[in-house]
C-alpha positions as a Python dict, from the first residue, in 0.01 Angstrom:
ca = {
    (1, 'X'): (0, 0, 0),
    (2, 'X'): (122, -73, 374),
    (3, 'X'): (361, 185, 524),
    (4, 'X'): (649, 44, 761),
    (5, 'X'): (843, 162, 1056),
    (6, 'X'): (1122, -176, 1218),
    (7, 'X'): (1253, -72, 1506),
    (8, 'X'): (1507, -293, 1708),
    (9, 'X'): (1529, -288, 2036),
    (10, 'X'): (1600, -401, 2403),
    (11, 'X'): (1326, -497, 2690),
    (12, 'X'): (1487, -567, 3044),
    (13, 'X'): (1259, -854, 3202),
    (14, 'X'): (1289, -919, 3542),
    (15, 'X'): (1204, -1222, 3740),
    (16, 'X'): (1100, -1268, 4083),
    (17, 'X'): (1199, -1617, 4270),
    (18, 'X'): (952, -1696, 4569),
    (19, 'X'): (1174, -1923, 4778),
    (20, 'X'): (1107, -2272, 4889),
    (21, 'X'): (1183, -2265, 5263),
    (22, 'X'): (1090, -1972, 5508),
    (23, 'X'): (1339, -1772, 5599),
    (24, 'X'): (1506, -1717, 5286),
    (25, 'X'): (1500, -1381, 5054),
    (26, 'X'): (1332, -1358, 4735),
    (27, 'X'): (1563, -1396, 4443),
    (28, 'X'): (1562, -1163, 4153),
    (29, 'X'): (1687, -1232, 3810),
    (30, 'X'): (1690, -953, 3535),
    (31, 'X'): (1778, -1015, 3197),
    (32, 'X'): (1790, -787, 2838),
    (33, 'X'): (1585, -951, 2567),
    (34, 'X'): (1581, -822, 2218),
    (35, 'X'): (1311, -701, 2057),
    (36, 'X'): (1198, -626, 1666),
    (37, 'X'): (941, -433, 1642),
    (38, 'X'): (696, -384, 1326),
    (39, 'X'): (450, -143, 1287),
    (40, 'X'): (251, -201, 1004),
    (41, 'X'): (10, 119, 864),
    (42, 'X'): (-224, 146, 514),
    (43, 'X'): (-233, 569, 659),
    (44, 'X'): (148, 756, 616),
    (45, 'X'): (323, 719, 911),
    (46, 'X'): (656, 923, 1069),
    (47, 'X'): (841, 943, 726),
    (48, 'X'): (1143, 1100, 928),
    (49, 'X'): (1177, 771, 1108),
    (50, 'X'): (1520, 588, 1012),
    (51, 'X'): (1322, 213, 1037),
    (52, 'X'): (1044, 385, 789),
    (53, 'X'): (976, 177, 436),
    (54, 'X'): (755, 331, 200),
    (55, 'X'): (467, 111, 26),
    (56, 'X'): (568, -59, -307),
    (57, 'X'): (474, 58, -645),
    (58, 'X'): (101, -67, -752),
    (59, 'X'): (315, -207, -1084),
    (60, 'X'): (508, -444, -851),
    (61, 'X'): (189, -602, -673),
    (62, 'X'): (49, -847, -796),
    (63, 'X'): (-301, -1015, -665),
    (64, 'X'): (-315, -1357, -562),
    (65, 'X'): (-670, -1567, -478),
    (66, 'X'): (-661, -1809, -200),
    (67, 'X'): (-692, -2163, -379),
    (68, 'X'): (-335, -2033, -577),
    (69, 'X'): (-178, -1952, -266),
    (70, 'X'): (-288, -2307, -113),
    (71, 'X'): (-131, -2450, -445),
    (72, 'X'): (215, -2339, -355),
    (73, 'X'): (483, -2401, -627),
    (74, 'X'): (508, -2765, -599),
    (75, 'X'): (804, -2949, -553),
    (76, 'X'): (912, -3085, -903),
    (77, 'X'): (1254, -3299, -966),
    (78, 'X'): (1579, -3150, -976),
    (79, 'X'): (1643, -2761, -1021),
    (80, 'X'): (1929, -2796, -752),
    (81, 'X'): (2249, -2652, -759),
    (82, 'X'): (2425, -2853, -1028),
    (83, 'X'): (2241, -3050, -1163),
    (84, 'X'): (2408, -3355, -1210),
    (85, 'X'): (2432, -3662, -947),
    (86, 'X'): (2778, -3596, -837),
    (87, 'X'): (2885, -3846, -606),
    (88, 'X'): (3039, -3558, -407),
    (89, 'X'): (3428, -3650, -155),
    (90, 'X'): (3399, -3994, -25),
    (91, 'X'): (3598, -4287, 9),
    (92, 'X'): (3523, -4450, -362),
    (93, 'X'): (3646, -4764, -553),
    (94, 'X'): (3950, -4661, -696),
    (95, 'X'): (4264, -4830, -575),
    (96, 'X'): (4555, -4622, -750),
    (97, 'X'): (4454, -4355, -497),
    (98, 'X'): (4651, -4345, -203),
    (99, 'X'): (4524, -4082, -25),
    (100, 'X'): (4392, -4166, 385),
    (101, 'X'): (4585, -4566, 295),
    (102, 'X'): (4932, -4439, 505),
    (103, 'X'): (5057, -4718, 741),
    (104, 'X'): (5021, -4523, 1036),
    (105, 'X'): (5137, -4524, 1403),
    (106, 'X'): (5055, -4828, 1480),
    (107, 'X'): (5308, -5113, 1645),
    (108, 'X'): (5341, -5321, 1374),
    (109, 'X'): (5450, -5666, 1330),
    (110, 'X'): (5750, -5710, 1372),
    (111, 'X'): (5823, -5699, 1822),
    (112, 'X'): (6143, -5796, 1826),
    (113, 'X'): (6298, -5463, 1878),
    (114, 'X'): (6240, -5280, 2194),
    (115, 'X'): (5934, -5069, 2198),
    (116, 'X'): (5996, -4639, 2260),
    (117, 'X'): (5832, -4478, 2571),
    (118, 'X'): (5636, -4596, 2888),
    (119, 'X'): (5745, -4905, 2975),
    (120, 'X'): (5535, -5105, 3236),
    (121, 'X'): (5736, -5363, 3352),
    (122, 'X'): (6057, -5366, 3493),
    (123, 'X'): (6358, -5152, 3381),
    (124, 'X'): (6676, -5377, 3259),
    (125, 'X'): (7047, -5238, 3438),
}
């Protein structure tokens, strides 16, 4: 079996800007990037290491040939979570529903009372 150490970790990169015009200093940009790190070993490695994984038990590996690899599982129909076409929240047919059908803020029809707030012409008194 394959022995494992993971180890995460940090590299600092830093970049170096030549400038354009003459005259002008060079312009340095450092930066952390994080790293994973897999080391991957068919010999024991460092048991005592905290990222270490063990190789599986032979009676959970099973062999596989190239051609059923290739195959994959297919896609088939269905096998989704619920199983059924549900038609899911959306604005359907049915009219005895009244929710998201409010009149809303809207200035209506009738104008012949004075509207509230900003006006833009000029004040009456």
């Amino acid at each position: 079996g394959l022995h494992q150490i993971t180890e995460l970790k940090t590299v600092e990169i830093v970049d170096e800007y030549e400038p354009l015009e003459e005259g002008l200093d060079k312009v340095t940009d450092t930066r952390s990037l994080p790293v994973i790190e897999i080391k991957l070993s068919k010999e024991a490695l460092d048991t005592s290491d905290k990222g270490y994984q063990p190789p599986l038990d032979e009676s959970q590996v099973k062999e596989y040939d190239a051609e059923e690899m290739a195959r994959g599982r297919g896609r088939g129909r269905g096998g989704g979570r619920g199983g059924s076409k549900g038609r899911g929240k959306g604005k359907g047919k049915d009219k005895s529903s009244s929710k998201g059908k409010s009149k809303g803020k809207g200035k209506g029809k009738d104008s012949s009372s004075p509207a509230k707030g900003k006006s833009k012409g000029k004040s009456k008194g």
